[in-house]
ZATINU-135322 format. One record per atom (N, C-alpha, C, O, CB): residue number from 1; residue in three letters; x, y, z. Coordinates in steps of 0.2 Angstrom, whole numbers, plus 5000, padded with zeros to 4 digits. Atoms other than C-alpha are relative to their C-alpha. Glycine has a CB too. Example, Ala and Ser with C-alpha at 12.3 -4.5 7.8 and 13.67 -1.06 7.14 Angstrom:
% ZATINU-135322
(1, "ALA", (5004, 4994, 5000))
(1, "ALA", (5062, 4978, 5039))
(1, "ALA", (5004, 5006, 5000))
(1, "ALA", (5009, 5005, 5003))
(1, "ALA", (4995, 5000, 5006))
(2, "SER", (4996, 4994, 4999))
(2, "SER", (5068, 4995, 5036))
(2, "SER", (4996, 5005, 5003))
(2, "SER", (4999, 5011, 5004))
(2, "SER", (5002, 5002, 4993))
END
This chain:
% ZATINU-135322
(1, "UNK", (4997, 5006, 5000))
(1, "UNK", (5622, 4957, 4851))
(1, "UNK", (5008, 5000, 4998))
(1, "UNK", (5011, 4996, 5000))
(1, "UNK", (4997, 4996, 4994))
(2, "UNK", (4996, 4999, 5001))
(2, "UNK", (5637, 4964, 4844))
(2, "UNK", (5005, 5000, 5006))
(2, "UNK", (5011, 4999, 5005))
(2, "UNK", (4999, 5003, 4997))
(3, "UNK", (4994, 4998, 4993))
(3, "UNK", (5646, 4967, 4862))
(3, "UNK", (5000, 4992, 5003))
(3, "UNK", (5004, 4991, 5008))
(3, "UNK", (4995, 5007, 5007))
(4, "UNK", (4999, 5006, 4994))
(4, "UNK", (5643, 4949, 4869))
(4, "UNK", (5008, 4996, 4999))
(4, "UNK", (5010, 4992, 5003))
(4, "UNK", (4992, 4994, 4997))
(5, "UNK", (4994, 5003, 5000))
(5, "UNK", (5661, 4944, 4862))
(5, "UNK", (5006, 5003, 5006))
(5, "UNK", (5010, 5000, 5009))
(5, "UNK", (5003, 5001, 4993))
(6, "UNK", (4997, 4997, 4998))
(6, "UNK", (5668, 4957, 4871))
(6, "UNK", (4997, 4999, 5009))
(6, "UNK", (5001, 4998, 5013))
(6, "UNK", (5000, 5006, 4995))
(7, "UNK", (5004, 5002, 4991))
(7, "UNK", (5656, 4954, 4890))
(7, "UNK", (5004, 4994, 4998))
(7, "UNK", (5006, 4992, 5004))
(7, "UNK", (4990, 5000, 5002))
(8, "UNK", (4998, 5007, 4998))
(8, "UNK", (5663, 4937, 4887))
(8, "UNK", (5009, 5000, 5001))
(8, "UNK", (5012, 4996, 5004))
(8, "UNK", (4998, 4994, 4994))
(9, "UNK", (4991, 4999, 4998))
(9, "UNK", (5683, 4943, 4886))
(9, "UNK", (4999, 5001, 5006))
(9, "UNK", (5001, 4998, 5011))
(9, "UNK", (5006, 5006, 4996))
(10, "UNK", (5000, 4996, 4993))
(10, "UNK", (5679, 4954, 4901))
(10, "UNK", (4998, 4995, 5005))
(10, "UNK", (5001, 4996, 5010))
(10, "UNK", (4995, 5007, 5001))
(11, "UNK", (5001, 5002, 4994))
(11, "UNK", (5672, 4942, 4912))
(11, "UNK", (5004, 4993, 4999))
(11, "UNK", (5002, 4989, 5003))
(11, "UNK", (4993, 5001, 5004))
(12, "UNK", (4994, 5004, 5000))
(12, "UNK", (5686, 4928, 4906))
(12, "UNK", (5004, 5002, 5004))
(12, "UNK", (5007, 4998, 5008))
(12, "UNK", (5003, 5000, 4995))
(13, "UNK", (4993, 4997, 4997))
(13, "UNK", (5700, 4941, 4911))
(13, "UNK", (5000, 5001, 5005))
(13, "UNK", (5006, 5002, 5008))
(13, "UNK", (5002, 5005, 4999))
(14, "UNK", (5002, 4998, 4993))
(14, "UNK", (5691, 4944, 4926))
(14, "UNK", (5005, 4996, 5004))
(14, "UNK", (5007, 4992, 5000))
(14, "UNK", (4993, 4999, 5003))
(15, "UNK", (4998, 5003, 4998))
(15, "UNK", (5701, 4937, 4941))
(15, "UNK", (4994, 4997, 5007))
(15, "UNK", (4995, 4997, 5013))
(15, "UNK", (5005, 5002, 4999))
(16, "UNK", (5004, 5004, 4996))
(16, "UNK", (5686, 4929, 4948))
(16, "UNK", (5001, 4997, 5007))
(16, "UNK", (4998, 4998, 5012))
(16, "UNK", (4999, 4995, 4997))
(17, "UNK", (5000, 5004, 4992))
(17, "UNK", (5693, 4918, 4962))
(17, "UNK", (5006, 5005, 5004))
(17, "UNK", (5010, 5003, 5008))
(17, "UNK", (5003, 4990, 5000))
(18, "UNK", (4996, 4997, 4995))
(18, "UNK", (5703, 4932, 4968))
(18, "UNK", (4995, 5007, 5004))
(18, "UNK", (4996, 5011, 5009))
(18, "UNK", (5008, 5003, 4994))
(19, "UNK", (5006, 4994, 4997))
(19, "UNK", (5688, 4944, 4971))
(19, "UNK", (4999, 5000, 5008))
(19, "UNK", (4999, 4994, 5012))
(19, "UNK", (4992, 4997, 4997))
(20, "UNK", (5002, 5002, 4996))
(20, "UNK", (5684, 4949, 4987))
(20, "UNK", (4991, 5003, 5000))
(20, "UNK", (4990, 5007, 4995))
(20, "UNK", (5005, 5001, 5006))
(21, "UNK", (5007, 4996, 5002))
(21, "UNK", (5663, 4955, 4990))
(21, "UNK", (5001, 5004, 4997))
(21, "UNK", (4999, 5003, 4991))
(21, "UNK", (4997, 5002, 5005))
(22, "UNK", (5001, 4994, 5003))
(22, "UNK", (5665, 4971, 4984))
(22, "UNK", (5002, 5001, 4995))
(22, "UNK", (4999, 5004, 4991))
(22, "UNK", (5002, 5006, 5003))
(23, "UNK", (4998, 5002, 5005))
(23, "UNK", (5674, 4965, 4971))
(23, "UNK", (4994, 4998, 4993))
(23, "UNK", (4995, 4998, 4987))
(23, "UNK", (5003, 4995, 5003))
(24, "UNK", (5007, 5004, 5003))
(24, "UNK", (5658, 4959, 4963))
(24, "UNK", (4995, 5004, 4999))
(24, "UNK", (4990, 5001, 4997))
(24, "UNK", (4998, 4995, 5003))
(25, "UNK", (5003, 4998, 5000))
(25, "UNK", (5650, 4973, 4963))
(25, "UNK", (4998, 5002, 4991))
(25, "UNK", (4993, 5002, 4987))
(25, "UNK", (5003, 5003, 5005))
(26, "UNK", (5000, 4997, 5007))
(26, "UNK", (5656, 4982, 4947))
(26, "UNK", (4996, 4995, 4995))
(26, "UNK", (4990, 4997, 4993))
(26, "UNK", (5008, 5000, 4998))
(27, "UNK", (5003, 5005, 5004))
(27, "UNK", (5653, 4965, 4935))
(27, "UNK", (4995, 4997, 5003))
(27, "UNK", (4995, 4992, 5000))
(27, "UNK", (5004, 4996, 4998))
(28, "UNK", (5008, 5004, 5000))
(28, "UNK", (5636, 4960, 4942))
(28, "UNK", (4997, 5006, 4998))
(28, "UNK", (4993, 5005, 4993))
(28, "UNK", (4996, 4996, 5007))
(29, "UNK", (5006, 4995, 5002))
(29, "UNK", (5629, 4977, 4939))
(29, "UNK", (5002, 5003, 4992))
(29, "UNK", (4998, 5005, 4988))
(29, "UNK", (5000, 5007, 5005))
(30, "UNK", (5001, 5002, 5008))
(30, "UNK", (5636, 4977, 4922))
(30, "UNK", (4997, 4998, 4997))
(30, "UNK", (4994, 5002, 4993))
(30, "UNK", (5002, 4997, 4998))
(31, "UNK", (5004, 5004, 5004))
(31, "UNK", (5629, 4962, 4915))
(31, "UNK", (4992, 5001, 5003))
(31, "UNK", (4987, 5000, 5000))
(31, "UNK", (5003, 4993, 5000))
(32, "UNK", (5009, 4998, 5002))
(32, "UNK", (5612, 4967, 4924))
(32, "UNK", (4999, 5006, 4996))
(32, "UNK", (4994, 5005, 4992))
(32, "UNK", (4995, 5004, 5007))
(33, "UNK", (4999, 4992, 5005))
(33, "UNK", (5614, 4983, 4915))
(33, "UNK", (5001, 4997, 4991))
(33, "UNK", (4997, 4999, 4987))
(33, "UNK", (5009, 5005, 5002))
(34, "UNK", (5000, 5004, 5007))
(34, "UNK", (5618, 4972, 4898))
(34, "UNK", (4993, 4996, 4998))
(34, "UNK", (4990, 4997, 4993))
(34, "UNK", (5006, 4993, 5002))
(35, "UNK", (5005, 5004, 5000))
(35, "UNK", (5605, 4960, 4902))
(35, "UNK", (4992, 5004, 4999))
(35, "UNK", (4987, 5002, 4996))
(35, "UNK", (5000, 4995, 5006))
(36, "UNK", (5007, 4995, 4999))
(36, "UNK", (5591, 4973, 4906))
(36, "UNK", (4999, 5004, 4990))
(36, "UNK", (4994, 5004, 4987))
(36, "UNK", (5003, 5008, 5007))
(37, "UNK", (5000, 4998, 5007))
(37, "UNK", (5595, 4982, 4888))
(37, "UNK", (4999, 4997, 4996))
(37, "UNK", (4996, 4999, 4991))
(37, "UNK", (5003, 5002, 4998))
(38, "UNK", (5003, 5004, 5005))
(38, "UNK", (5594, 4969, 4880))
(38, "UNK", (4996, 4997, 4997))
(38, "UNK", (4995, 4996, 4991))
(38, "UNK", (5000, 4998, 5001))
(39, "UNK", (5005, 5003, 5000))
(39, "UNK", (5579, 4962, 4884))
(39, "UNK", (4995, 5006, 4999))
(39, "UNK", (4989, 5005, 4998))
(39, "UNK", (4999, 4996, 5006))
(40, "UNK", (5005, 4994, 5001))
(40, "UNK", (5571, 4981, 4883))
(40, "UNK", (5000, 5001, 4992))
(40, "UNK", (4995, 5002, 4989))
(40, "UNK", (5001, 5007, 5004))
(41, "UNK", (5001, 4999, 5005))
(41, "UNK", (5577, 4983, 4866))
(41, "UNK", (4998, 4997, 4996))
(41, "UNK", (4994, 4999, 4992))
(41, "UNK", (5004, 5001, 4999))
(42, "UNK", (5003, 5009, 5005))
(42, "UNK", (5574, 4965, 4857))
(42, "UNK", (4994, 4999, 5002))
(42, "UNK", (4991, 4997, 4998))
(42, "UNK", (5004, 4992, 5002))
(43, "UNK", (5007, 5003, 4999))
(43, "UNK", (5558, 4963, 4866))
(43, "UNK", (4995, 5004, 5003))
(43, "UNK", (4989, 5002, 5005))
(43, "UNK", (4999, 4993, 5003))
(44, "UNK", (5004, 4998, 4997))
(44, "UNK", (5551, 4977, 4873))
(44, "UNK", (5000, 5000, 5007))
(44, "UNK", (4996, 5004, 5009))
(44, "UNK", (4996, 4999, 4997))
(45, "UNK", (4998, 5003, 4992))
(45, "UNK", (5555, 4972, 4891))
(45, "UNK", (4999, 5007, 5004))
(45, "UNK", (4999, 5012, 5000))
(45, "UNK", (5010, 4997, 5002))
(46, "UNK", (5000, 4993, 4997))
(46, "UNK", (5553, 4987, 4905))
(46, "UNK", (5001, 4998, 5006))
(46, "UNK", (5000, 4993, 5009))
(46, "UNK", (4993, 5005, 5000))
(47, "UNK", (4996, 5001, 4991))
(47, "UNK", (5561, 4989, 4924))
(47, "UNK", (4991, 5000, 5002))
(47, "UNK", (4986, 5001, 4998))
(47, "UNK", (5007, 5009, 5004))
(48, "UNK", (5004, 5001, 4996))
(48, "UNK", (5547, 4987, 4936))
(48, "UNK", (5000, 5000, 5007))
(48, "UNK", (5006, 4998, 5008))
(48, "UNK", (4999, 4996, 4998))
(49, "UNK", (4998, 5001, 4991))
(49, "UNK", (5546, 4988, 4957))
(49, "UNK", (4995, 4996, 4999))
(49, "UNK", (4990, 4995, 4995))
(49, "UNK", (4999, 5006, 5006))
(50, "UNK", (5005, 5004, 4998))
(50, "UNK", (5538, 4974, 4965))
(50, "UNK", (5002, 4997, 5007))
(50, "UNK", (5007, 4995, 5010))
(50, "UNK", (4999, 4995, 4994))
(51, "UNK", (4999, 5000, 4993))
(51, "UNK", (5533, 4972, 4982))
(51, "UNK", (5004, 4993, 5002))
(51, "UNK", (5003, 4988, 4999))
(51, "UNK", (4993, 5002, 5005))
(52, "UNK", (4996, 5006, 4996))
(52, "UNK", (5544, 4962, 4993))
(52, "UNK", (4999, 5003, 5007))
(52, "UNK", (5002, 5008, 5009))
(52, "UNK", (5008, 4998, 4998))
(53, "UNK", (5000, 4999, 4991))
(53, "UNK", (5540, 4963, 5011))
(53, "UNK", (5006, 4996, 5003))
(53, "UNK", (5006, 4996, 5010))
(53, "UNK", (4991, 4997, 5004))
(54, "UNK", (4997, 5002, 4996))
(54, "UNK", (5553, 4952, 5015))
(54, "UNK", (5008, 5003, 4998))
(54, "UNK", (5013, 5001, 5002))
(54, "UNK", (4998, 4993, 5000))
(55, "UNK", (4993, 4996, 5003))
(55, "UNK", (5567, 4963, 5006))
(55, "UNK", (5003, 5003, 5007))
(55, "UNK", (5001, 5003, 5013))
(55, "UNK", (4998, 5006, 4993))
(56, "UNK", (4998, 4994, 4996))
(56, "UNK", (5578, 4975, 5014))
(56, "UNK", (4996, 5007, 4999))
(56, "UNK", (4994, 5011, 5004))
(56, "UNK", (5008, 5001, 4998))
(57, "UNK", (5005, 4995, 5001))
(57, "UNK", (5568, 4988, 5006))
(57, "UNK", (4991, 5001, 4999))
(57, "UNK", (4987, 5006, 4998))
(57, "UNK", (5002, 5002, 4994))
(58, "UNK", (5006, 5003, 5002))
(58, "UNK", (5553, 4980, 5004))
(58, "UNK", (4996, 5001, 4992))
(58, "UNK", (4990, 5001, 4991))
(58, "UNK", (4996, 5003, 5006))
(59, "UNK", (5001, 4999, 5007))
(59, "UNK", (5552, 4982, 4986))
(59, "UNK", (5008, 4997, 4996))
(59, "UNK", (5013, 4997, 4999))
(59, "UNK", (4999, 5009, 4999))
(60, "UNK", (4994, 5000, 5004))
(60, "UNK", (5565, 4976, 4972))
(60, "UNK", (4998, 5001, 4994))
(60, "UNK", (4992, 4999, 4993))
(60, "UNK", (5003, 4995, 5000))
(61, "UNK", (4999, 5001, 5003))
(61, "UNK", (5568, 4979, 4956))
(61, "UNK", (5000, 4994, 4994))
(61, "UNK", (5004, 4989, 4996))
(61, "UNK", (5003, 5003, 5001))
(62, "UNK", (5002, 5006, 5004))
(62, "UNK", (5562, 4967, 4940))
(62, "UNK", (5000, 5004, 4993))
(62, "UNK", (4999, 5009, 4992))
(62, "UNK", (4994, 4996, 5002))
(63, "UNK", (5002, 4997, 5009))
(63, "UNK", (5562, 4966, 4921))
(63, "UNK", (4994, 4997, 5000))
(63, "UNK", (4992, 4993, 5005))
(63, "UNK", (5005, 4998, 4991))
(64, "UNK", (5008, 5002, 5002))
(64, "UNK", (5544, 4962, 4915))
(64, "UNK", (5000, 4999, 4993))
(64, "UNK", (5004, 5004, 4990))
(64, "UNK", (4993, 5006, 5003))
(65, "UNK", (5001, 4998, 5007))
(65, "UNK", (5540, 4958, 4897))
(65, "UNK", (4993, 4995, 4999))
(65, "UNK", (4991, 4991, 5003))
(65, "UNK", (5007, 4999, 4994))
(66, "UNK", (5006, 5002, 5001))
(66, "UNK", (5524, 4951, 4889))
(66, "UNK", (5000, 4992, 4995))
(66, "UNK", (4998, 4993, 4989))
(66, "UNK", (4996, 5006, 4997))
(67, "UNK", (4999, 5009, 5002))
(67, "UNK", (5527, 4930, 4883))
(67, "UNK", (4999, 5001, 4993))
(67, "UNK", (4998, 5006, 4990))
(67, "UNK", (4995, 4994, 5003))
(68, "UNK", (5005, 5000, 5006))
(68, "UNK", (5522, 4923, 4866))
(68, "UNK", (4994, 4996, 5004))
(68, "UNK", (4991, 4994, 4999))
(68, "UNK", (5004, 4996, 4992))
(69, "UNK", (5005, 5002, 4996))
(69, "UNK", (5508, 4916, 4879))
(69, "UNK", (4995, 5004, 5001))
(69, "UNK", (4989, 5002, 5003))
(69, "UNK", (5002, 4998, 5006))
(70, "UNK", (5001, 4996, 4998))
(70, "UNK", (5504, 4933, 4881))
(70, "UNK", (4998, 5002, 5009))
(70, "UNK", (4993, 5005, 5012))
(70, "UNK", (4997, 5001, 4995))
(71, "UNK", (5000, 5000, 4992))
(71, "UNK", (5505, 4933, 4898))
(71, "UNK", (5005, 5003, 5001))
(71, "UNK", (5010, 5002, 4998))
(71, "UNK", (5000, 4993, 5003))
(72, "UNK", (4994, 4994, 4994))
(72, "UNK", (5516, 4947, 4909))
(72, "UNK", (5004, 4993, 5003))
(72, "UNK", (5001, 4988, 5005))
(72, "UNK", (4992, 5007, 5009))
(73, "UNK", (4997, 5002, 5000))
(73, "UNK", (5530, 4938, 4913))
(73, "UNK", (5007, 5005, 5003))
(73, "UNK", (5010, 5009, 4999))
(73, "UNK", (5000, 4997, 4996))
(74, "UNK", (4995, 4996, 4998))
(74, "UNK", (5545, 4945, 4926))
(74, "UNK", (5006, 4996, 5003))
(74, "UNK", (5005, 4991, 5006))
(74, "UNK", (4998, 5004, 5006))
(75, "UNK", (4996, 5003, 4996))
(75, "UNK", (5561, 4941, 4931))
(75, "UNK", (5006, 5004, 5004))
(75, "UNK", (5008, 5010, 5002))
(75, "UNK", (5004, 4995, 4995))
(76, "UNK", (4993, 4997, 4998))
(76, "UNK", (5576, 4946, 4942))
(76, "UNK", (5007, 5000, 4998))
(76, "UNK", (5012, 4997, 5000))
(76, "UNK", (5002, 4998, 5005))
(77, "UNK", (4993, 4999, 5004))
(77, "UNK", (5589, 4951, 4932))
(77, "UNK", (5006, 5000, 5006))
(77, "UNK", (5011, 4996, 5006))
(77, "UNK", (5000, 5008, 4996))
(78, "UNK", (4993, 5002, 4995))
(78, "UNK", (5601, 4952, 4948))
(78, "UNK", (5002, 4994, 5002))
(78, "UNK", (5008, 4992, 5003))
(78, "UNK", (5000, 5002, 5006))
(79, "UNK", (5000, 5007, 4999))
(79, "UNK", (5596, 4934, 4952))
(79, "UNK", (5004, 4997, 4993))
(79, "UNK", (5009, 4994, 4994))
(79, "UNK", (4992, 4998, 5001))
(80, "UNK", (4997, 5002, 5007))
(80, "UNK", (5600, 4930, 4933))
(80, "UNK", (5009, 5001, 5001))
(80, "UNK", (5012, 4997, 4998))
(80, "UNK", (4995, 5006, 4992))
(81, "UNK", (4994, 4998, 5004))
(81, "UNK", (5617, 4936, 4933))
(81, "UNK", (5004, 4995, 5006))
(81, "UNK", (5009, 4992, 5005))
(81, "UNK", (5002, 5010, 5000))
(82, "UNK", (4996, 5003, 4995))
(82, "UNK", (5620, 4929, 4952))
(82, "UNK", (5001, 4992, 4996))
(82, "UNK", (5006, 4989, 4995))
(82, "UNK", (4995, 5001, 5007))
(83, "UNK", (4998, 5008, 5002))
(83, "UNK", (5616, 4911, 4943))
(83, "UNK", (5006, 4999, 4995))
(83, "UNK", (5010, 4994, 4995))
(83, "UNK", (4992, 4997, 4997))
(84, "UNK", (4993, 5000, 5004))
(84, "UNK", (5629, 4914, 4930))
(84, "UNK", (5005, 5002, 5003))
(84, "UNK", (5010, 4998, 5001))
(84, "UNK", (5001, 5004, 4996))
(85, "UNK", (4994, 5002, 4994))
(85, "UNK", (5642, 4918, 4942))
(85, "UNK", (5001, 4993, 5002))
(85, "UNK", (5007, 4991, 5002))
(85, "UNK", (4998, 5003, 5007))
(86, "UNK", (4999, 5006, 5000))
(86, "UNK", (5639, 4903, 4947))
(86, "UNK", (5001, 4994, 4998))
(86, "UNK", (5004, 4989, 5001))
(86, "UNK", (4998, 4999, 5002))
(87, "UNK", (4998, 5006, 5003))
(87, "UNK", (5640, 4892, 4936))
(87, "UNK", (5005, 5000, 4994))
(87, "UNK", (5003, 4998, 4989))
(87, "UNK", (4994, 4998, 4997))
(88, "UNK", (4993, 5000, 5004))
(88, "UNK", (5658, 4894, 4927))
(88, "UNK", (5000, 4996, 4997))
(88, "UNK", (4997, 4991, 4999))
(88, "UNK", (5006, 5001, 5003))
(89, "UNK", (5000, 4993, 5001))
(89, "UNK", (5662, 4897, 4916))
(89, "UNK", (4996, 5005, 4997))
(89, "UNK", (4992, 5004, 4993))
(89, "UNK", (5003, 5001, 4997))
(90, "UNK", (5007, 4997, 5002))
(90, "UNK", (5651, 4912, 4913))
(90, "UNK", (4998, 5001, 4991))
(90, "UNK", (5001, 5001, 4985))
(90, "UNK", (5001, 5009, 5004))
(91, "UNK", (5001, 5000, 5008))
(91, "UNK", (5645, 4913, 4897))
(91, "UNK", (4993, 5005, 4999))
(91, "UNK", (4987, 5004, 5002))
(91, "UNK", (4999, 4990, 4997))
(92, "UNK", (5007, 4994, 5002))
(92, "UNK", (5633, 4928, 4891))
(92, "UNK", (4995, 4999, 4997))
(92, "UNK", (4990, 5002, 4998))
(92, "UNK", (5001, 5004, 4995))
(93, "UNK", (5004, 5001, 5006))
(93, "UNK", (5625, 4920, 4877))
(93, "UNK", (4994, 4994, 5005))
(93, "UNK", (4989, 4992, 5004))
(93, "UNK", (5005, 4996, 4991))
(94, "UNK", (5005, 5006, 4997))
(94, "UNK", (5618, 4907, 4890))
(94, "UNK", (4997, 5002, 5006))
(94, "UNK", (4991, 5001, 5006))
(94, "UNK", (5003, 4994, 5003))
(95, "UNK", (5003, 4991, 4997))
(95, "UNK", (5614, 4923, 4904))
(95, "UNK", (4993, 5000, 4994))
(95, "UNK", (4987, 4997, 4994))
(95, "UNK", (5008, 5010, 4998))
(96, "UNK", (5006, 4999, 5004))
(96, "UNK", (5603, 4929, 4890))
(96, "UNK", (4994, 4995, 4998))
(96, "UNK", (4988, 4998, 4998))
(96, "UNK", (5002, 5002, 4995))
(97, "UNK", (5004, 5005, 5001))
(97, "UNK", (5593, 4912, 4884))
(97, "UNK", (4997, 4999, 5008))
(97, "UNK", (4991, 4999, 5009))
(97, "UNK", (5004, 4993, 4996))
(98, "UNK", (5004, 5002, 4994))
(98, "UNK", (5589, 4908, 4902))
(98, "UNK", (4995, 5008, 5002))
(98, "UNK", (4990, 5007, 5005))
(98, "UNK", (5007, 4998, 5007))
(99, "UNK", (5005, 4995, 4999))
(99, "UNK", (5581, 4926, 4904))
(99, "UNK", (4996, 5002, 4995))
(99, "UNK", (4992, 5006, 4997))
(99, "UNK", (5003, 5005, 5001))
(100, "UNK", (5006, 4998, 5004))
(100, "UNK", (5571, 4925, 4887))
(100, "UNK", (4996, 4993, 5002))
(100, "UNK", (4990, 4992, 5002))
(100, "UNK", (5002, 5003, 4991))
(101, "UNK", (5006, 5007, 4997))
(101, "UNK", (5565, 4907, 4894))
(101, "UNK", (4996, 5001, 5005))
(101, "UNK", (4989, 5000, 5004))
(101, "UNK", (5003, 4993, 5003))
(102, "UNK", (5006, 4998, 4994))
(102, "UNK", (5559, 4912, 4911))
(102, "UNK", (4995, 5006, 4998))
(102, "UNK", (4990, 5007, 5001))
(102, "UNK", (5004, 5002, 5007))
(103, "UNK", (5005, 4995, 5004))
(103, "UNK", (5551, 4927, 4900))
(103, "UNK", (4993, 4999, 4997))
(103, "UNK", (4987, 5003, 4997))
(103, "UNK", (5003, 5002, 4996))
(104, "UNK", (5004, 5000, 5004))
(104, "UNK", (5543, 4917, 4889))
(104, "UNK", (5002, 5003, 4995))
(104, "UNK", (4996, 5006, 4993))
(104, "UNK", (4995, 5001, 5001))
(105, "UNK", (5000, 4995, 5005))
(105, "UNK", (5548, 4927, 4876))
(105, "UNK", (5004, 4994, 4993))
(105, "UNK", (5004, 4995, 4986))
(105, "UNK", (5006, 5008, 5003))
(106, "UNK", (5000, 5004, 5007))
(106, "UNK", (5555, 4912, 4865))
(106, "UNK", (4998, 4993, 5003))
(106, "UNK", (4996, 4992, 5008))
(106, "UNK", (5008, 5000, 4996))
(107, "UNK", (5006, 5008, 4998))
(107, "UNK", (5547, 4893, 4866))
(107, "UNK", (5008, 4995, 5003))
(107, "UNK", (5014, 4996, 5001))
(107, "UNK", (4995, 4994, 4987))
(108, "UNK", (4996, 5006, 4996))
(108, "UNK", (5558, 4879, 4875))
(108, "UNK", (5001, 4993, 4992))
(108, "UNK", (4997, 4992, 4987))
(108, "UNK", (4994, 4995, 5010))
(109, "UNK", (4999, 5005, 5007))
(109, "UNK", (5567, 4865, 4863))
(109, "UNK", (4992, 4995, 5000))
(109, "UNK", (4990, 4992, 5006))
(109, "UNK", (5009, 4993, 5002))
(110, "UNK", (5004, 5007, 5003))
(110, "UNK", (5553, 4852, 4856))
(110, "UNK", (4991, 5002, 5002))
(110, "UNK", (4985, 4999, 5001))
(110, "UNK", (5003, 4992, 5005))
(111, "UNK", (5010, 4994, 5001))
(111, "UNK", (5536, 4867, 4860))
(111, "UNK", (5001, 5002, 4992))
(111, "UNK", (5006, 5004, 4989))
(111, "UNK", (4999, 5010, 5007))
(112, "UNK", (5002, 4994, 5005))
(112, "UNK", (5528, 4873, 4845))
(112, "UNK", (5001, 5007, 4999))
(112, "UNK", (5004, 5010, 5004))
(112, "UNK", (4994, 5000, 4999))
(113, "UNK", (5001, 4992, 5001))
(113, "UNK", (5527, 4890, 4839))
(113, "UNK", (5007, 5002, 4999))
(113, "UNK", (5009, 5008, 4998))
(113, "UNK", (4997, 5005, 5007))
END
């Protein structure tokens, strides 16, 4: 948690609308790399393959972690980072809540538990 002041200067400084594709490379696989450790450290989270017949590889990469529902629960961390891109300004601390909700791993405003 400590580092998230610091992912939030770096991709401030960034010069975003001057990127071209490849440009984007570096800082999305960053913050999957951020986001993935995150969620392995704090909650136990693990990478995962899962088929995709419609991929290029026919397989992609996912975190998986187990809810408070206890239910197996996966998401696309590259998807995750892409939707923060998008929605400027990026903000980390909001990256991370959207990947422990679609987890399950903490309760939505006005659920029990």
């Amino acid at each position: 948690m400590s580092v998230i002041p610091a992912l939030d200067d770096y991709v401030s400084r960034a010069p975003l609308d001057e990127f071209g594709e490849s440009d984007w490379i570096t800082p999305h696989v960053d913050l999957v790399s951020f986001l993935a450790d995150f969620l392995i450290q704090r909650y136990g989270a693990r990478w995962t393959l899962v088929d995709d017949p419609e991929g290029p590889f026919a397989y992609h990469y996912a975190i998986e972690a187990t809810g408070f529902d206890e239910q197996t629960h996966r998401i696309d961390p590259f998807n995750i980072v892409k939707m923060e891109f998008s929605a400027r300004p990026i903000e980390i601390v909001r990256m991370l809540a959207i990947a422990e909700l679609n987890l399950r791993l903490t309760s939505q405003v006005g659920e029990g538990g």
